[in-house]
N, C-alpha and C positions, 0 to 999 in steps of 0.2 A: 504493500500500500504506500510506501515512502519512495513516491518515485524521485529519481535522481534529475533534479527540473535544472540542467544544464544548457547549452550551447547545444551540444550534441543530440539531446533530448527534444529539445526545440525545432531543428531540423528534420527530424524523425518525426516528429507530430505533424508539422508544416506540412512535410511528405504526402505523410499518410493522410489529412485530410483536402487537401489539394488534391489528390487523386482521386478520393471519392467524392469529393468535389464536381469533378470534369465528368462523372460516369455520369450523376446522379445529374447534373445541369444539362447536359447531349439528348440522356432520355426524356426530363423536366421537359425541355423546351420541342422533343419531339411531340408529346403528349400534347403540349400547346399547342401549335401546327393542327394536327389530327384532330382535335376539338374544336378547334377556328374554323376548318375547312369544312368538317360532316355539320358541325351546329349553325354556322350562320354568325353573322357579327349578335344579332337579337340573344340569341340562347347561349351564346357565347359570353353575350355582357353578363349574362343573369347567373352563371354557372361563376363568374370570376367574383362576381359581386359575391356570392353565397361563398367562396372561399375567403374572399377577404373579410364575412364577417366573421368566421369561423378564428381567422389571424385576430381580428380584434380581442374577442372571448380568451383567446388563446394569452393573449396579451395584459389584458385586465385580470385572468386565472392565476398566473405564474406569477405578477406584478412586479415586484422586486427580489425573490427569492432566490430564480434562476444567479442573477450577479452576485447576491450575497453569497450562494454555498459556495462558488466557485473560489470565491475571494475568500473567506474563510476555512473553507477544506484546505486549500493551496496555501493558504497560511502558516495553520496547525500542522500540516506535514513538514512546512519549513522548520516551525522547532520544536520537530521530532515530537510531534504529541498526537498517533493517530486517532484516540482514545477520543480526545478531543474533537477531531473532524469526524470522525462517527456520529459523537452527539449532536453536533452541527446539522448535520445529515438528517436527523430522525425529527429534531428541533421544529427544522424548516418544513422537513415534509410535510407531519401534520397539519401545519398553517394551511400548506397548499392544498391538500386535499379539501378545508372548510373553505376556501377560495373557492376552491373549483363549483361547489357545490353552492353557493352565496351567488356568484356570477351567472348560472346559469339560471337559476330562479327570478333573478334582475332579469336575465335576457327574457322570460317570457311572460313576463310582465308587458317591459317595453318593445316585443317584437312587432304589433302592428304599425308602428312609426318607422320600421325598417325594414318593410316586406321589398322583395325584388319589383323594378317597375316589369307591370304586364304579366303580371304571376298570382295575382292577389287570391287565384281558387286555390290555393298550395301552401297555405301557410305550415299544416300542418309535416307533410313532407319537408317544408323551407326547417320547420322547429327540432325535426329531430333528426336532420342530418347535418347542422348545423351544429347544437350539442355533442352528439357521437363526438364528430371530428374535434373539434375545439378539447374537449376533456380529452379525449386517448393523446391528441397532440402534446395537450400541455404537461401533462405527466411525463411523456417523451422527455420534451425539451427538458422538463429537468432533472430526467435522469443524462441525460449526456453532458448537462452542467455541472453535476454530483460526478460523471466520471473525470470530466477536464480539471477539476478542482483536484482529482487523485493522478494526473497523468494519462489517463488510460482514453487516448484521442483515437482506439479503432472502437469504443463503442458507438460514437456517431459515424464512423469511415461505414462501415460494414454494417449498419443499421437501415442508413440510408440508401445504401446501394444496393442491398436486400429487399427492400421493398420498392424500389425503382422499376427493377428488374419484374418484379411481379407484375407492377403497376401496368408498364406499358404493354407486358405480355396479353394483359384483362384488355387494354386499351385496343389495341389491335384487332383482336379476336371481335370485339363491339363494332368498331367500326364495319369489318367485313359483315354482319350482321344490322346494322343500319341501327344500331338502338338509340334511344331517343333520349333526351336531357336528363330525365330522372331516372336511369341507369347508370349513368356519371355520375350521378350525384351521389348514388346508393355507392358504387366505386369508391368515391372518396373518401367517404365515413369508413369503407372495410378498409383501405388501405392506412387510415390514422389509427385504427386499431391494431395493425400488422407493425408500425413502428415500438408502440411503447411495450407489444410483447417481444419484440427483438429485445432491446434496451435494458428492458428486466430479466431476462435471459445469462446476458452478459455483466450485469453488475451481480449477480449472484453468483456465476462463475469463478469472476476474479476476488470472491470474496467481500465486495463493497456491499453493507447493510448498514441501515440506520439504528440507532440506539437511544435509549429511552433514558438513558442515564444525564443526568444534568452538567450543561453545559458552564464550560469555568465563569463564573461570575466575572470576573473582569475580560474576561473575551466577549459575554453575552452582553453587557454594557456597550460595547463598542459594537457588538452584530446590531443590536437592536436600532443605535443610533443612525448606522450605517440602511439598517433594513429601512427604517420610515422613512428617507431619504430618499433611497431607491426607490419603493413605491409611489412615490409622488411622482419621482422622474421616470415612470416607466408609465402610469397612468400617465401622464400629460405627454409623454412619448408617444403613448399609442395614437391619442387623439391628435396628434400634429403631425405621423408620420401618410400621410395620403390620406386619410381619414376623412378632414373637411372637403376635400374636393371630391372625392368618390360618392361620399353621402349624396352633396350637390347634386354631383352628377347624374347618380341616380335617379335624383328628385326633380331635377328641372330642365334633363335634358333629352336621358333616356337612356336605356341599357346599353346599346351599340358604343354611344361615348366613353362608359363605363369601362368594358369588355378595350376599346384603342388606347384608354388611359392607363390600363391592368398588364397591355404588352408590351406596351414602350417603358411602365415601371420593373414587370419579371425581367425584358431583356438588360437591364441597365444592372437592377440587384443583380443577376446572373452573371454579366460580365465584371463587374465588383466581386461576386463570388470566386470565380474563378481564377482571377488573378490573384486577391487576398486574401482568401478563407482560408490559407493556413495561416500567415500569419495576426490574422485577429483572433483563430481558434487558440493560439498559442501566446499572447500577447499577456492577456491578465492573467493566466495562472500565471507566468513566469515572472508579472509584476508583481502578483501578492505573493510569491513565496521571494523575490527578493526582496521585499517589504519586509516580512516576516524575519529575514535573516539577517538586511543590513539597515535596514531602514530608509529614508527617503535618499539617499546617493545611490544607491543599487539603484534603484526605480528609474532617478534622471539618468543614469545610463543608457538602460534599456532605452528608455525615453527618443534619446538622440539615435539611434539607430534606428529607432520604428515609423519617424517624422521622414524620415529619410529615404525607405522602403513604400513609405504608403503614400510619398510623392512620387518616386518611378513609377508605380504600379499605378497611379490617378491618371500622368501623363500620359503613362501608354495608354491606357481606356479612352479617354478622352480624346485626343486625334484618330486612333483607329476607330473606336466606334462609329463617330461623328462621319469620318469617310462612308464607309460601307454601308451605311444606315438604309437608305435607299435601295440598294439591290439587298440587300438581306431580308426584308421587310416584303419585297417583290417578289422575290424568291421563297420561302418558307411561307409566308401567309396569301399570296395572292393581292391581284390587285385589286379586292374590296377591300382591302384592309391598307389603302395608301396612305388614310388618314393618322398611321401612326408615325410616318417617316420625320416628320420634321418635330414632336414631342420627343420621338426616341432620340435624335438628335440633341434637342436640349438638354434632353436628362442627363445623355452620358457625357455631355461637357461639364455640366454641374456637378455629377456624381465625381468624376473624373478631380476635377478641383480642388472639390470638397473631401475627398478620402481623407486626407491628415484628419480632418476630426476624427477619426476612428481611436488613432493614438490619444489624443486627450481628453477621448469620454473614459476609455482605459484608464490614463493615467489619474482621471478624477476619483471614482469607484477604488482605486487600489488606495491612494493617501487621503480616504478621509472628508475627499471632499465633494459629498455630493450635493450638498446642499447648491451649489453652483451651478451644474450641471441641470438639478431644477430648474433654476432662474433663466437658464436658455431657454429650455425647451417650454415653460410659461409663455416667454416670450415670444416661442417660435410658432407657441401656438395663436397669439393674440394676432402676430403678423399675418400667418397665411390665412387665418378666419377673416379678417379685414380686405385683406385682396382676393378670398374667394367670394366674397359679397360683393366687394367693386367689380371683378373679372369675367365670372363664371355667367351669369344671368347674362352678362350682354355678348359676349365671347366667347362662352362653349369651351370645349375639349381645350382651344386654344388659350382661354383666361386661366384653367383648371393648372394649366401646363405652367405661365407666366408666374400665378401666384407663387406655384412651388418652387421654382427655381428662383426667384427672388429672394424670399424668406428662407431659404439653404446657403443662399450667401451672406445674406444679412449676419444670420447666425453664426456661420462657419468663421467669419469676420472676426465678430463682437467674442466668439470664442478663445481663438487665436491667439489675440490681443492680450484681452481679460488673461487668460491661465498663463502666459508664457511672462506677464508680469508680477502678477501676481505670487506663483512658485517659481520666481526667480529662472525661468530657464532658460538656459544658454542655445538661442536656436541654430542649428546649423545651415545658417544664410548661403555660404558659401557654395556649398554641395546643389542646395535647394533653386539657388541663381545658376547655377550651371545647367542643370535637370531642365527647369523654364526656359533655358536660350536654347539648348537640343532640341526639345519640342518644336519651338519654333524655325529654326533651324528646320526640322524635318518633318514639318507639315509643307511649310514655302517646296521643301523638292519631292512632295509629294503629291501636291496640286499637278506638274507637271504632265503627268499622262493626262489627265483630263482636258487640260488647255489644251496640249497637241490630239487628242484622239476625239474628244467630246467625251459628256458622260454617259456613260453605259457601265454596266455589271462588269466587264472587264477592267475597265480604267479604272474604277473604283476602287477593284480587289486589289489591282497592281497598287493605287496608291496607297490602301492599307498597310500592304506589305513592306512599301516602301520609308513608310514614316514610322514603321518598328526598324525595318533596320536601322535605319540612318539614326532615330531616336538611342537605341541599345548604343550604337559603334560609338554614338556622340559619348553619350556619357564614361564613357572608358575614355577616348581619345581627349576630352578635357579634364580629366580627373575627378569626377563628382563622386568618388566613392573615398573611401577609406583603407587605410590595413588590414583592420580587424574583419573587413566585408570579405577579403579575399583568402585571410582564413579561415571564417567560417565555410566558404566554399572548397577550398582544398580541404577540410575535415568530409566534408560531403562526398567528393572524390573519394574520397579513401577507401568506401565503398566498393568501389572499381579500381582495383588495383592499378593495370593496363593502361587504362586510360588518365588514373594520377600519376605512375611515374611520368608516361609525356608532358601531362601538364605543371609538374612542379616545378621545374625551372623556369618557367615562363609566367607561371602566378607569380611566385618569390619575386622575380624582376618587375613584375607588376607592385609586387606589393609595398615594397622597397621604393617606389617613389611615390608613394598616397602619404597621405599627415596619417598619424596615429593618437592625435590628443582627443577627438573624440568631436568638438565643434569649435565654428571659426566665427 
């Protein structure tokens, strides 16, 4: 249970959920496809709507719990007390399960103010596949936050690409058989049942049970102040993350808007996913157990390395998404569904931008401070409710899109700012000013085939490709990494014998002219 939450370690989780990462997003996003095409934009809106309330439930369920175990299990395994994150473990459960069971009886209460538009004979199919999923989800999710809190990142790997695999198989099979919305829907509900029975599988495997045994009073002080914290910022997270616009959307414009706003948001979280979900899977346990061990200088370490990573990993989303945007969207959904190309577009520059906040809601949750983190997301909420009221009603899918990416920079801004002065952190500009002149740099020679070819599916893909490489070469070729970056990579190598002895002279010499203090 005392995993060894190293460098080496870190890698190896990054790995491993990045991997199932790319199975689970491939199949994700073919099921989307498949479900666009046989349902229509209408029952497609209405099918994405019923998932995202499902996400909401799911969200308001879990509330603040999920961050706490994580941050607290990875604590108390830092010093060596797993007695301790056991009770943690059982603590939190409880709560969750009286959550789960509180939220759902809210939900049916207030369900007729949230029925699908153009569904309204179906409440009752809407009420209980709605519940299924959200409960068996939310349980899920915090068992693989109880695992990452102990190390153990193949119980989400292998969870989810477990029931991926089922998924699309059931998916396919429906299609060739022509079934209708509410066979997907019943789908959906079996297959969130199929996650939290994997999850519980696996944590009784490796041993991880919760314990009834009382949690150390002076750790439960600090869980508890940390827990109300996070529930605030996890309720006022839910309601500000797409939530006012969807609702809108629903309400005033119609399911098909709903269903263009659901794929230009999956494709954006997906290509965020895939580039960084290992490391933001790996990000806070490795912060609270160096919290735990060293206290807040460990943290700003990590710190400067993960601002630094989760800007590579924004700029590339960002140019290449933004390129392809249009034949991908052509391509995979058809062209009823053109309506997403220039939303998807926005988002993944925004998304793309904005990644660094990923590191500093991390770094808030790990030192204590979420009381902060609150007062964003408060205000993230008050902004984009203001602009979906000015937006939405006169401008549609179009206002829906504006508001949100507005109020993500506003935020991502006033974040920045606030925490990097606040906990004194030494940003590393340097690296970060490099990374933004590459980008630009290598969108400017990746417009090129388009200028000479016109825009088509091809130009497009070539300038995709074009604006990673040049992006990638840039930043080696002006130095925006570090020593310690191309150590961790030659540890990763080493993996592969073969192929590390050729490259260790050639990293070494690489490495040997990056700084090594950490930020400039």
């Amino acid at each position: 249970m005392n995993q060894p939450f190293n460098g080496r370690t870190a890698i190896r989780g990054a790995i491993m959920v990045m991997g199932s990462t790319y199975v689970t997003y491939a199949l994700g996003m073919l099921t989307s496809i498949l479900l666009a095409r046989t349902l229509g934009p209408d029952d497609f809106g209405r099918y994405t709507y019923m998932v995202w309330m499902a996400g909401l439930l799911i969200m308001f369920s879990n509330n603040g719990l999920t961050t706490t175990v994580i941050r607290f299990a990875s604590e108390s395994l830092g010093r060596s007390s797993p007695e301790n994150a056991s009770s943690i473990h059982g603590w939190l459960r409880r709560r969750q399960l009286a959550c789960v069971v509180l939220v759902g009886c809210l939900f049916l209460v207030a369900m007729p103010w949230f029925k699908p538009a153009g569904w309204e004979g179906h409440l009752a199919v809407f009420a209980a596949v709605v519940l299924v999923a959200a409960i068996a989800k939310a349980m899920f999710l915090f068992d693989v936050s109880v695992a990452k809190g102990y190390g153990l990142f193949h119980v989400e790997a292998r969870s989810t690409v477990t029931m991926s695999l089922l998924s699309i198989a059931a998916v396919l099979v429906m299609v060739v058989m022509k079934a209708p919305l509410l066979a997907y829907l019943l789908l959906f509900a079996f297959v969130s049942v199929g996650y939290v029975v994997c999850s519980s599988m696996m944590l009784r495997k490796a041993g991880v049970r919760p314990s009834r045994e009382p949690v150390d009073p002076a750790t439960l002080a600090r869980l508890k102040r940390h827990l109300g914290w996070t529930v605030l910022l996890t309720l006022a997270y839910a309601i500000s993350n797409k939530s006012i616009e969807t609702w809108m959307l629903n309400a005033m414009v119609g399911s098909a808007a709903v269903g263009y706003f659901a794929i230009a948001a999956a494709l954006t979280r997906g290509g965020v996913d895939l580039l960084a979900s290992g490391l933001a899977t790996v990000l806070m346990p490795m912060m609270g157990h160096a919290f735990g061990k060293g206290g807040q200088e460990g943290v700003n370490a990590i710190m400067a390395n993960a601002m630094r990573y989760f800007a590579f990993i924004g700029l590339l989303l960002a140019g290449g998404g933004a390129l392809v945007a249009d034949s991908a969207i052509t391509l995979l959904y058809g062209a009823e569904y053109k309506a997403v190309v220039n939303p998807l577009r926005v988002m993944m520059i925004v998304g793309g931008f904005t990644m660094i906040g990923g590191a500093f809601n991390a770094l808030l949750s790990t030192t204590d401070n979420q009381h902060l983190r609150v007062g964003y997301v408060l205000f993230s909420i008050l902004s984009v409710g203001v602009l979906s009221v000015l937006l939405i009603p006169r401008y549609g899918l179009n206002g829906a899109v504006a508001a949100h990416a507005i109020s993500e920079v506003l935020i991502f801004t006033l974040m920045a700012t606030g925490v990097s002065r606040l906990l004194k952190l030494r940003m590393p500009w340097r690296e970060l000013g490099r990374m933004l002149l590459c980008a630009l740099m290598a969108i400017a020679v990746a417009l090129v085939p388009m200028l000479l070819g016109g825009i088509n599916p091809w130009t497009e893909l070539a300038g995709g490709l074009i604006y990673a490489a040049v992006f990638v070469l840039g930043t080696v070729m002006m130095r925006a990494w570090r020593a310690g970056d191309i150590q961790h990579l030659d540890a990763l190598l080493q993996r592969y014998p073969a192929l590390a002895g050729r490259m260790q002279g050639r990293l070494q010499r690489w490495a040997d002219g990056l700084p090594t203090d950490g930020v400039h």
